[in-house]
C-alpha positions, -999 to +999 in steps of 0.1 A: +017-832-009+032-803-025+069-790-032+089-778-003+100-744-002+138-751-017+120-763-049+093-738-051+125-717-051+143-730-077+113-734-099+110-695-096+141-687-097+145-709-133+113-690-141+125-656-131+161-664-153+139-675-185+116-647-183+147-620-183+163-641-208+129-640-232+124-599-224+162-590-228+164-608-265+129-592-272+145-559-269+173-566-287+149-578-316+127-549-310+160-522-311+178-536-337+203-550-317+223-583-339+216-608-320+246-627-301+253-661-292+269-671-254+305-660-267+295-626-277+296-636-313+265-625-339+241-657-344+235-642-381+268-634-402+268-598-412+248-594-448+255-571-483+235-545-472+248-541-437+285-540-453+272-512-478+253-492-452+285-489-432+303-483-466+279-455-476+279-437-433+320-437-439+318-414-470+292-396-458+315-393-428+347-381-445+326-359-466+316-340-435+347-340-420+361-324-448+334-299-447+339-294-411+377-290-415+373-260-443+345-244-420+369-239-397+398-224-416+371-199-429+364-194-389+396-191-384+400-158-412+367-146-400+382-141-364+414-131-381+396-103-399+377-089-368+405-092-348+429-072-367+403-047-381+399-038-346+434-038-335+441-022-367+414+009-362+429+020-328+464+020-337+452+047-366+434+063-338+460+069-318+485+078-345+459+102-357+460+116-322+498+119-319+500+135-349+477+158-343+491+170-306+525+171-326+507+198-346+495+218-318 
């Protein structure tokens, strides 16, 4: 005769579940995602190269840190430069100026 509606229901909504199951694992195969099992844990251990990648991106990552940190001490006496060049400039200025109404 047929399946009532309450198993019609259920059979979609297992159908529904498996399908987002199948597409969200897809994408996580397709994005490079590690794969997990129901605990949250990877289903593959981690491997040599993995390790050596993340090895190689720390270096490279305290190297540029390093690089970032002396870019911004020569910042630092740039804007210290121009700063007091210009501070440095007027107060000549102006003691040029009293010195020369003193004279008059």
């Amino acid at each position: 005769m047929g399946f009532p509606f309450t198993e019609t229901a259920i059979i979609a909504g297992v159908a529904i579940i498996t399908g987002g199951w199948i597409i969200n694992t897809w994408m996580r195969i397709k994005n490079g995602y590690p794969l997990e099992n129901s605990w949250g844990k990877s289903v593959y251990p981690k491997s040599a190269e993995n390790e050596e990648r993340v090895k190689l991106l720390s270096q490279e990552n305290a190297a540029l840190r390093a690089e970032l940190g002396s870019m911004k001490d020569r910042l630092a006496n740039v804007e210290r430069i121009v700063t007091d060049s210009g501070y440095q400039l007027t107060h000549e200025i102006e003691t040029l100026r009293g010195a020369k109404q003193e004279a008059n």
